[in-house]
N, C-alpha and C positions, 0 to 999 in steps of 0.2 A: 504494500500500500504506500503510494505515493506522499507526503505530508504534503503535498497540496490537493490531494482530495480526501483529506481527515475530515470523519462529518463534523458539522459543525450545527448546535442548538440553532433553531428556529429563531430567527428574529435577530441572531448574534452575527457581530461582524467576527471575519477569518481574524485568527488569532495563531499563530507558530506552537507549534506543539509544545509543551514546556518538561525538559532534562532535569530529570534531577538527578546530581552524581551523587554517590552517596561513597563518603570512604571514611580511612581510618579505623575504626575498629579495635575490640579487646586482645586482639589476638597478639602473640610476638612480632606478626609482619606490620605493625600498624604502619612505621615510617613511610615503609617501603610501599604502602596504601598511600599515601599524600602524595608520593612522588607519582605513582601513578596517574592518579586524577588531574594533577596538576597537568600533565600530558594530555591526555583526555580532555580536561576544560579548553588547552588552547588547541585542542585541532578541533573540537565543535566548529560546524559552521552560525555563525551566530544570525548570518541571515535568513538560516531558515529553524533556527529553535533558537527557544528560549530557554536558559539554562539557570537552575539555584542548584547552588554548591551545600548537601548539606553533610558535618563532620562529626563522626560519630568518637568521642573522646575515649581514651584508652578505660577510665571506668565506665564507658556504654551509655554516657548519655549527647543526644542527638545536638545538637549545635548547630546555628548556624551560622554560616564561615563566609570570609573576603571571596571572592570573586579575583583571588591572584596569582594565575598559576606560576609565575617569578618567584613565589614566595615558597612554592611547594618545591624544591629542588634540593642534593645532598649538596650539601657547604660543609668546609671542614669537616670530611669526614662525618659527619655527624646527617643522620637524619631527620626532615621533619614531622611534628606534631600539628593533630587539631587541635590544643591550646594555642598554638603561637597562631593558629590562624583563626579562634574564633572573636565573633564581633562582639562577644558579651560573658561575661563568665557566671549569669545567675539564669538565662532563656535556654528553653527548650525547645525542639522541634516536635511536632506531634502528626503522625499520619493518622487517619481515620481508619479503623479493621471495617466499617461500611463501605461495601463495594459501590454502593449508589454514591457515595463521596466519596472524591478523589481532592477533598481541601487537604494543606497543611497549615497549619496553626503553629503560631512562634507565642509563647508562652512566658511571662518573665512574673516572678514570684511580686502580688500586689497590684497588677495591673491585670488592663483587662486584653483576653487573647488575642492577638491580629494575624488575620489571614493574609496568607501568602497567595492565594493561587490554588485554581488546581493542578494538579501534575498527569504527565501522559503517560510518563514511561520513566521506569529507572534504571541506569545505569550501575550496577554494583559494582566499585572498583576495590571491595574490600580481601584480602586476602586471610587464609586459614579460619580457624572457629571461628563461632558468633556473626560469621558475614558470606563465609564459600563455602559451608558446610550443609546447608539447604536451611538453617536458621533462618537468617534473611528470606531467603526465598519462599520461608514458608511464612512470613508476618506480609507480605505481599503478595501472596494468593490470595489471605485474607484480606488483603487492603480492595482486591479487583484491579493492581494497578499492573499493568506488562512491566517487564524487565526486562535485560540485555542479560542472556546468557543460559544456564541451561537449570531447570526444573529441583522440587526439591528434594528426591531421590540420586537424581543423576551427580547433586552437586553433595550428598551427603557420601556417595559411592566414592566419588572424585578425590573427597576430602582423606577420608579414612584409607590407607593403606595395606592395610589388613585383606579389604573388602573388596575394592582393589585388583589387588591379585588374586582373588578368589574368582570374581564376575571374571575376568583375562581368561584363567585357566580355562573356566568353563565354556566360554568361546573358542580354545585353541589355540590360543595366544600364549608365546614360550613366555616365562618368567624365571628370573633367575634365583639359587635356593633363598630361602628367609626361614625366619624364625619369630614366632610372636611371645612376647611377656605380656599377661593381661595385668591390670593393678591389682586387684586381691592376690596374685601368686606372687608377686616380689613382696607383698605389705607381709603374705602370710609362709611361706615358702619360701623363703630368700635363696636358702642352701642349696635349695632343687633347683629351683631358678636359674642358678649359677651355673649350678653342674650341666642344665639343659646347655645353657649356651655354649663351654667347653666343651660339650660333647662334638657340636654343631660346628664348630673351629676345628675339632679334631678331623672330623668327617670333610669340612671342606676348605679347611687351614686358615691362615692369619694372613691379613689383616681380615677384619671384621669393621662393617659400618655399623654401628647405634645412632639409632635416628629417632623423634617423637612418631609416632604413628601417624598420629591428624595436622601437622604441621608442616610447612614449605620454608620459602628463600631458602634454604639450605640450612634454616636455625637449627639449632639444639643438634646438628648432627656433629657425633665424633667417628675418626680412620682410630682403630684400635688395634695395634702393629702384637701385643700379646696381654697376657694374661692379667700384668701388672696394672692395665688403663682402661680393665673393663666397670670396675664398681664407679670409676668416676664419671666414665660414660654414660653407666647408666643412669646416675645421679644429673649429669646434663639433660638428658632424652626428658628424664621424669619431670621437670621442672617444666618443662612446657605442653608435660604429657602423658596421666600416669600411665599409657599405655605404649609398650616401646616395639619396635621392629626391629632385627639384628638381620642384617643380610651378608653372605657371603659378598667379596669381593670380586666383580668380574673383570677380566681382563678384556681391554677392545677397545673401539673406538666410540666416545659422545654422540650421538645423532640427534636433533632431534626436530621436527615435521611440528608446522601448524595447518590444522584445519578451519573450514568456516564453512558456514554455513549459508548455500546457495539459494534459489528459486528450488531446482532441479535438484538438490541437497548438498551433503556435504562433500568441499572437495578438498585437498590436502596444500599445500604450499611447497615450494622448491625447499629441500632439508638443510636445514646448520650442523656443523659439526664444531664442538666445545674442544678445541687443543687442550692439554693436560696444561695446567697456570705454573707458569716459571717459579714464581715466588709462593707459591701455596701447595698444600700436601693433596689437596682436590680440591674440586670447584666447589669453595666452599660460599658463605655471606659476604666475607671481605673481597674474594675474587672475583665473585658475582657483581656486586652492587659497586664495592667502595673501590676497588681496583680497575673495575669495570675490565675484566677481560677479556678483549676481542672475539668474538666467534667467526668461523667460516662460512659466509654465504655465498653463490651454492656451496653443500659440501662439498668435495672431490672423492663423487663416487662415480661408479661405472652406471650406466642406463638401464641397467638391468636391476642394481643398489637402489636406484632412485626411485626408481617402481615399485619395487617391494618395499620400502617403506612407508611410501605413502598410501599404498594399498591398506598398508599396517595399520597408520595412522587412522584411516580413517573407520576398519575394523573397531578401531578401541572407542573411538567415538559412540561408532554406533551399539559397540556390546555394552554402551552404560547409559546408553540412552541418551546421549549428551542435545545439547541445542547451543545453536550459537556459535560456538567459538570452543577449543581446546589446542594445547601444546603437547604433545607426544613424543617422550621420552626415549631410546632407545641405547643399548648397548650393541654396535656390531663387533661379535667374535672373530677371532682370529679364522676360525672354520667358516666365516662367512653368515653368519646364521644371524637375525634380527634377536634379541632378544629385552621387551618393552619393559622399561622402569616403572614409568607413573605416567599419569594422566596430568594436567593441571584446567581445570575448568574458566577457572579467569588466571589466564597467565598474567604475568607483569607486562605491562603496558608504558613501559619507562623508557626512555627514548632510546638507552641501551640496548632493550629487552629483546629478548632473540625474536618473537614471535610475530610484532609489528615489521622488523627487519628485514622474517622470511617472506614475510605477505608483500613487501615493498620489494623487493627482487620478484614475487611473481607477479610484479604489475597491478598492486593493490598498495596505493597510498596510503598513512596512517590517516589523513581525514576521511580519505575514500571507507576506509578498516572502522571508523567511529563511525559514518552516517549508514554504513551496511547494516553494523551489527544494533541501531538503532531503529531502522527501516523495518529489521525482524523482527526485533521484538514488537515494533506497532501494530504490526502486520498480524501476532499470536496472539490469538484468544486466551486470558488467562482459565482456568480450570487445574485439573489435575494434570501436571506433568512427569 
């Protein structure tokens, strides 16, 4: 559906459909949310939507924030905050869970409510729990408002790595070994706990990644070379996660495909390959974001490489029922063989980010990549996704 033929109330003049990005968030990637959006607000085209920026503070509550995406960028190392971007520090944002209202109201304790507007569509640029985990996605099913991106099953599957590799497997999708800690067995069984993962190291040797199960950017994951740097690892994983992952180490090459989501469905993007980072032990947050480590676009694989993964790619998509938009991870082994990491539902959208990069090598502009993945969501009836 076009936004210039959005219907429009009886009697009412045309009005631009109205964005609202929503970012930041509880989660550990909140920074790494701001910078996003920040992206996102300045490729909107503003002459044809109207955009409120609104920023969800690291304790969860909704804000509303400057209109500057300058201000959303890393400086000094350092990432930002919706504190430093919000316009007030006592107002709240409020979406209506009444599908027939689509108002938000800005709230400030003593005063009386003012409406914002209604809103068309949301943009979620928040990353990990409380925002990519189908949380969000399920307080705007309730709202009846569309969103950019994919449903609330698909984005809880997405999240959770567990589950994950479970939905892959069952598709026929290789994955490489893992191993799960649930929180009651480390709280209550540390000893066993332990022993599992040694066994797990024995079976498939050292190094060993510890990673949080439902968490990205690369946070809370530790390379664990032996025996000595697993209880701290796993005291890392746990803090952002009681539930943790322990995967064998593969050997190979970084790959990794974005897809999007077309008229005629979804199609995959020319693949990146992630070089091993000079100064880091893997592609870890600092490499990623703060060092910004160059990826390869196209990879340099053979034509036969680049088919089969994007064939991949979009397999994963669709065994999770995705919509919208994913980034598709992959490890290619040395024997050649595709073997898919994770999914990520709303990749990072940062101007580094691999995923707007691969889509701009396959002839998809990052504002062309905003007003698409905006147009679909207008375009989706909300209901059960």
């Amino acid at each position: 559906m076009s936004s210039d033929n959005l219907p429009q109330s009886a009697g009412q003049p045309f009005r631009k459909p109205r964005v609202a990005v929503v970012f930041g968030g509880r989660s550990s990637e909140h920074g790494i949310s701001v910078v996003t959006a920040g992206a996102v607000l300045r490729a909107i085209d503003r002459t044809k939507y109207e955009v409120l920026p609104i920023g969800i503070t690291q304790d969860g509550r909704w804000a509303l924030t400057a209109d500057e995406p300058e201000r959303m960028a890393i400086s000094a190392r350092r990432t930002p905050s919706v504190d430093d971007l919000a316009e007030s520090g006592e107002g709240d944002v409020m979406l209506s869970v009444d599908p027939s209202n689509r108002e938000v109201v800005y709230a400030e304790p003593g005063s009386v409510p003012k409406a914002l507007g209604e809103v068309d569509v949301v943009f979620p640029v928040l990353h990990g729990p409380y925002g990519e985990d189908g949380t969000l996605q399920g307080l705007l099913e309730l709202s009846g408002v569309p969103y950019v991106g994919s449903g609330v099953l698909a984005s809880a599957v997405g999240q959770d790595k567990e589950y994950m590799k479970r939905v892959f497997t069952s598709f026929g999708l290789k994955v490489g070994p893992y191993l799960v800690i649930r929180p009651r067995e480390w709280e209550r069984e540390e000893s066993a706990a332990r022993e599992r993962i040694v066994g797990f190291a024995a079976e498939h040797g050292w190094p060993l990644f510890v990673k949080p199960a439902r968490a990205g950017s690369s946070i809370g994951i530790t390379k664990v070379d032996d025996l000595s740097g697993l209880d701290e690892a796993v005291a890392e994983a746990r803090r952002h996660d009681p539930k943790i992952l322990v995967e064998a180490a593969l050997r190979g090459r970084e790959i990794e495909c974005g897809v999007l989501e077309f008229e005629d469905g979804p199609r995959a993007s020319v693949p990146a390959e992630i070089p091993p980072p000079q100064e880091h032990a893997y592609y870890d947050f600092e490499a990623k974001y703060i060092d910004s480590t160059p990826g390869v676009v196209p990879a340099p694989l053979t034509g036969e490489e680049t088919a089969e993964v994007q064939r991949l790619a979009v397999a994963a998509f669709e065994a999770v029922s995705c919509e919208g938009l994913v980034r598709a991870d992959f490890f290619l082994t040395g024997s050649g063989e595709f073997v898919i990491n994770e999914i990520n539902t709303m990749p990072g959208f940062t101007p580094i980010s691999m995923y707007p990069l691969m889509w701009e090598k396959s002839g998809v502009s990052y504002p062309e990549l905003v007003d698409r993945l905006i147009q679909a969501a207008l375009s989706r009836a909300t209901g059960l996704r």
